[in-house]
N, C-alpha and C positions, 0 to 999 in steps of 0.2 A: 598732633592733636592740639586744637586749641585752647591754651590756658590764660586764665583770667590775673592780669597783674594790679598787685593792690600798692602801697606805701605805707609807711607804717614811720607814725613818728619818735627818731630817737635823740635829742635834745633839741636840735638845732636842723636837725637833718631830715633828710624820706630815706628809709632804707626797705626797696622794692622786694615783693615778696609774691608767692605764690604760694597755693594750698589743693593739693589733689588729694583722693580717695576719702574714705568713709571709715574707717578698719578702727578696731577697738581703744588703739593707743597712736601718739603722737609722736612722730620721730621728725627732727628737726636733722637738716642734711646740710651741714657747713662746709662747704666747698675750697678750694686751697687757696694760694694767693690771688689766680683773678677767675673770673667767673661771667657767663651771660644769659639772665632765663630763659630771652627769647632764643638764644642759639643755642639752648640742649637738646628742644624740641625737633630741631635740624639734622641731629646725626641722630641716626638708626639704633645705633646702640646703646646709647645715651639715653633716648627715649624709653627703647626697651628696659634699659635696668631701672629705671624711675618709675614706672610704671607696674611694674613689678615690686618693687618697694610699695609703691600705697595700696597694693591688693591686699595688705595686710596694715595696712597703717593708714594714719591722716599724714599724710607726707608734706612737711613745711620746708620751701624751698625760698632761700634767702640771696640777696648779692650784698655782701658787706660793702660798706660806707667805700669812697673810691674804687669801687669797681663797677665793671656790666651798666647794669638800671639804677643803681643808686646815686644819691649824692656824693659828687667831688669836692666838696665846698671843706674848708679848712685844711689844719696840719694833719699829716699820716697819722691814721691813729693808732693807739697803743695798745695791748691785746683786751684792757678794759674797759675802753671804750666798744673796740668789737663786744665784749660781753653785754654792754648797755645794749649791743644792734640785735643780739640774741634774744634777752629781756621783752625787751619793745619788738618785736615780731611777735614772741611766744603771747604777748598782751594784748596784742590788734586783734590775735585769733582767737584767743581766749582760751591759751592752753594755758593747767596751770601745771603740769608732770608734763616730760616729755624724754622720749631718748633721743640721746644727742649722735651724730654720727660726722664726726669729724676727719678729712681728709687731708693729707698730705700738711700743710701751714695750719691748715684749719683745726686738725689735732690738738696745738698748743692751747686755742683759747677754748676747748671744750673740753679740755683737762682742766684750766682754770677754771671755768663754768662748773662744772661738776663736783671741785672741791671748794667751790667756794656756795654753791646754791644745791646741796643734794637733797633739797626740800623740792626741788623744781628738777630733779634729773633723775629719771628714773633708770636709765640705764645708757651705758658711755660706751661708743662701736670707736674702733680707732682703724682707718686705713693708711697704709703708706706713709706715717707719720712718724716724727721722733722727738725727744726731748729738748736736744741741741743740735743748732743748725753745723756749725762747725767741726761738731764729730761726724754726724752721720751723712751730710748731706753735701756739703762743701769745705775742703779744706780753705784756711787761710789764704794757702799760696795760687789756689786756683779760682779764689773768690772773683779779682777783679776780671780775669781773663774771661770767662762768664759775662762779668756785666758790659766788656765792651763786644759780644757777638751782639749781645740783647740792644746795646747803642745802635750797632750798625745794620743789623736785619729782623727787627720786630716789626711784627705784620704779614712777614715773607713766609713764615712756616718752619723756618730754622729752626725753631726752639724745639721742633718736635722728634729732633735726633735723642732731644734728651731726658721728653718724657713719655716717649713712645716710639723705642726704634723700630720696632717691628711696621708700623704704618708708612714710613719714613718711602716707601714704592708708591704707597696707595695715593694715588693724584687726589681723587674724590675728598680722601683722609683729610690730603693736605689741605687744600683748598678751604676747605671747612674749617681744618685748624687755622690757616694764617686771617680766615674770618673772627675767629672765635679771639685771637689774639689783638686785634686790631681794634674790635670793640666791648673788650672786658678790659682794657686800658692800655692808656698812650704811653708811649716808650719813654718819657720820664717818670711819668707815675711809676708804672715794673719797677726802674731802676732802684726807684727812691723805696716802692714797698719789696727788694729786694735785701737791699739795705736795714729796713726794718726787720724782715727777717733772719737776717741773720746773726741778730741779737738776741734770738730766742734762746731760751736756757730757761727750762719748766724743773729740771732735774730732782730741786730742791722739793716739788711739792706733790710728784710722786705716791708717797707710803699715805699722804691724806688722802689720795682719794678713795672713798668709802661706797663708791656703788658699784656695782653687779657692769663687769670692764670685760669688752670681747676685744682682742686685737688681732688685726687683720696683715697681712704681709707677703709681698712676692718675695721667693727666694732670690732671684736673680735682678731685681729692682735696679735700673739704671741709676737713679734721680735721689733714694732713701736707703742707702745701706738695708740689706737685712736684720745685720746687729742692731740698728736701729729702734726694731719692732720687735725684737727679744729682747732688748734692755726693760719698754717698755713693759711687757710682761711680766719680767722679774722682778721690778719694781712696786707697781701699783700690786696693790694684796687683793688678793682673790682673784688675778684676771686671769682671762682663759687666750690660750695663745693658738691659730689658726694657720698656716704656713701653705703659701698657693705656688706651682711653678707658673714660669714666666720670670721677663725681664721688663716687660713694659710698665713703669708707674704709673701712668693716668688710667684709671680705673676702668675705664669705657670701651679703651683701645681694641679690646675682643671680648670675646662672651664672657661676660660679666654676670652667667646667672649662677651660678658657685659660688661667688661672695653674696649675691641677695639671698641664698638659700641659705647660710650662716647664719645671715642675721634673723633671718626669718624663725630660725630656730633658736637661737639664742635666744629673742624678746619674747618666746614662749612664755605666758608664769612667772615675768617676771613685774609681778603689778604686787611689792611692796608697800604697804602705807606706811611703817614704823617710822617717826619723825627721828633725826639723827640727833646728837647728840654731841660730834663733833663735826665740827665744817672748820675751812682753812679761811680765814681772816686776818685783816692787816690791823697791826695794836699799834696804838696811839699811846705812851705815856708824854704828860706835859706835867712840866715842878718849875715852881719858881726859884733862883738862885738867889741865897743869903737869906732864905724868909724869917729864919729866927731871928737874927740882928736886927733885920728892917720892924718887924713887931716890936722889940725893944724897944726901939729908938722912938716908934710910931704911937704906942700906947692900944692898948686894946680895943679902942672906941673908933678911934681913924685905919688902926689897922683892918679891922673889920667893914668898914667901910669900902677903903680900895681894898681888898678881896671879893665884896658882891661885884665891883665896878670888871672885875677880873675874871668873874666865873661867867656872869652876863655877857662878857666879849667872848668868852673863849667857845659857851654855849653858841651863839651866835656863828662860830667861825663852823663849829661841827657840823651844824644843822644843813649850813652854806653847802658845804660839801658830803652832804648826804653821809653823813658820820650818825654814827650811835652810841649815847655817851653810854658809860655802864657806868660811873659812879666816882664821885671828888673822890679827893688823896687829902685834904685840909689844905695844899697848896699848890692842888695841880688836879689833871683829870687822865682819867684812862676809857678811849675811845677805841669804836672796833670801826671799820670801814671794808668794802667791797671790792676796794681795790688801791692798791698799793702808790697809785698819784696821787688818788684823792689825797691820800692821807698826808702825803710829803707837803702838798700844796697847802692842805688845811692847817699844817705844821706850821711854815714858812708865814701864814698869813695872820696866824696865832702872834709870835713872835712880835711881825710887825704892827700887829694892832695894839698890842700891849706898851708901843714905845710913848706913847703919849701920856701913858701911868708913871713911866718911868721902870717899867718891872724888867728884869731881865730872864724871860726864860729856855731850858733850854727843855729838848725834845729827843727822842727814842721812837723811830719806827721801824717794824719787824713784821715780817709775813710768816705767817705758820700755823698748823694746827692746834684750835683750843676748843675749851670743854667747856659747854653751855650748862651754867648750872642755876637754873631758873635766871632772875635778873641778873645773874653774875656772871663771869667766866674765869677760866683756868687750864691749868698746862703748861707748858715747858717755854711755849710761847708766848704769854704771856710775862714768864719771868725774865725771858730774852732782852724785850721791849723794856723791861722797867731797867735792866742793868745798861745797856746800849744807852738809857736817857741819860743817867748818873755818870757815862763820863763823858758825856755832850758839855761842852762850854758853854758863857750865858749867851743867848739869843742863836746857840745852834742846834737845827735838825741835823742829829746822826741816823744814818740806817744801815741796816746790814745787807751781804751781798746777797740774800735772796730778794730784797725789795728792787737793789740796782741790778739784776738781771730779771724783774719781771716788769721794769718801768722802759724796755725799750720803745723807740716812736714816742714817747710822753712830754718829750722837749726838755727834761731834768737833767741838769749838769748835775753829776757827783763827783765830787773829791775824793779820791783815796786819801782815807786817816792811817792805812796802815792794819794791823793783824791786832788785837787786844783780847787779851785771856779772860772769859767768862763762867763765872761758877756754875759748874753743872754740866760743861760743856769737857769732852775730852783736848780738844786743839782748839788754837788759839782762831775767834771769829774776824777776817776782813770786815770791816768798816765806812763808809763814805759821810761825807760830809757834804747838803743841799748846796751848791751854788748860790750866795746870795745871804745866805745865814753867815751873820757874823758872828767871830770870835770873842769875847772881853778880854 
């Protein structure tokens, strides 16, 4: 059938899209690591389960940033910038709720979407998908042996022993797959958004997500462990867990109308308006080091001076990076952000903008669930963030290891600082330190 491709802009980029059906509610369909609009419409079955999805839905069909119809332009991005590519489609169309249905890779950044925006997610479907790439999906030791078949026969159809053995006879199958593989990206890109993938680790964020979660799973799944798709359920609260036989991962491989009839039932009634109250945000503490002495020494009148010359910079850096201040500290700020680079980069550029005051400060960022309480916030993570800044040296961004496992692809060196004991916290929290932030 022929469908209408649009663009949609997401910074810098087009990120191609399509929109079929009419159906009461909006279900956005994020697809795994690569993807192609015009070749879904090619295999039969493929067709048929999409089609079947918008008879109840406005079916939002997306190719993220380096892949299929999209823009290649830049570094591989990081699962937040995927979420910007998510944002900016949902905005071209003019959805402003939608559920999300995320596949295989594509799981991770609409587990993140959903506890980071469940103002805009009305309900989260997970197929084939897992937390961490390395538990469920590839060991370590058979990571690279992987990526050099993917070197040597991408395009050829190889790949489809291992996301659908069952078609692995089918010529037709093939053909179509070594099509589909050939033009949803070049065998460096794979490699390199392979790589990307494999740094995923969502684990941490989990118990936040607060919307109405169906999870989807073959038992015999070649590509995603089944543990996989039962960790996920046990984890995220309230989700409902679905279990399919078969071994084939790629969704489409055979009739695939038992999963659309899942979801079909699932997104019944579930049209919630209660605006949340917790969503999962990245906290920004910033404090200047030594600021009582430097007052001393400065006198009340100068000191106050460079402090507006410091709030003005620092305001400036948040805004830069689409930060949102919640409120000074007397010699510092505490910022919430969308995603966990912005923040490290907003950090890193704080610091440096401050060297021309002379100020040395340092920095605390931490991703995790808080509590929106009118212009304020609070929670557990919040308090994270403020103790994580406090033993940051002057002019360093520390973060903790749920930021450096959700900043993969983002280009951020961290330094491991080691394990440090935080109040509140049972066992002791792993550490990094930005690349780049100096020590005093």
């Amino acid at each position: 059938m022929p469908v209408d491709t649009h663009y949609a802009r997401s910074g810098d980029l087009r990120i191609a899209y399509q929109v079929i059906g009419q159906g009461p509610l909006d279900l956005v369909f994020v697809p795994g690591f690569i993807s192609n609009l015009d070749l879904y419409w090619d295999e039969p079955n493929m067709a048929l389960f999409l089609s079947r999805l918008s008879a109840f839905s406005r079916l939002i069909l997306f190719d993220k940033r380096g892949t299929g119809l999209s823009d290649r332009l830049g570094n591989l991005p990081s699962l937040e910038e995927r979420m910007d590519d998510v944002r900016a489609v949902m905005d071209a169309v003019g959805s402003r709720k939608a559920a999300l249905f995320g596949i295989s890779e594509g799981g991770a950044m609409s587990m993140l979407f959903a506890a980071t925006y469940p103002e805009r997610t009305q309900a989260l479907i997970l197929y084939g998908t897992y937390a961490d790439f390395h538990t469920w999906v590839l060991p370590r030791d058979r990571f690279e042996t992987f990526l050099d078949k993917i070197d040597r026969s991408w395009g050829q159809g190889e790949s489809l022993a291992a996301f659908a053995p069952t078609k692995v006879a089918d010529e037709r199958f093939r053909q179509w797959w070594a099509r589909f593989e050939r033009l949803s990206a070049s065998p460096s890109s794979v490699i390199a958004l392979m790589r990307m993938n494999s740094q995923i680790d969502v684990r941490h964020i989990l118990p936040t997500i607060r919307v109405p979660t169906l999870v989807l799973h073959r038992a015999g799944d070649t590509r995603v462990n089944v543990e996989g798709g039962r960790y996920l359920a046990s984890n995220i609260p309230g989700a409902k867990y679905v279990e399919f036989s078969g071994i084939d991962h790629l969704l489409w491989a055979n009739d695939a109308s038992p999963v659309a009839d899942e979801i079909e039932e699932f997104l019944t009634g579930t049209h919630a308006e209660s605006e949340p109250d917790r969503v999962l945000a990245t906290v920004l503490f910033t404090d200047i080091v030594d600021s009582t002495s430097k007052a001393e020494k400065m006198g009340d009148r100068a000191w106050r001076a460079l402090l507006d010359q410091h709030d003005r910079i620092v305001r400036g850096e948040i805004g830069h990076f689409k930060g949102q201040e919640i409120k000074t500290l007397g010699d510092g700020f505490l910022a919430t952000f969308d995603g966990p680079a912005r923040a490290v980069r907003c950090a890193s550029a704080i610091i440096e903008a401050l060297r021309v005051l002379g100020l040395q400060v340092r920095c605390g960022v931490h991703t995790g669930e808080i509590e929106m309480k009118g212009g304020d916030i609070g929670g557990i993570a919040v308090h994270i963030a403020s103790r994580i800044a406090a033993l940051a040296d002057g002019r360093e961004v520390l973060v903790s290891r749920t930021v450096r496992d959700l900043v993969a692809g983002s280009n951020l060196h961290l330094e491991d600082r080691g394990a440090f004991p935080l109040k509140g916290l049972s066992e002791p929290m792993p550490l990094f330190s930005a690349a780049g932030s100096q020590r005093a």
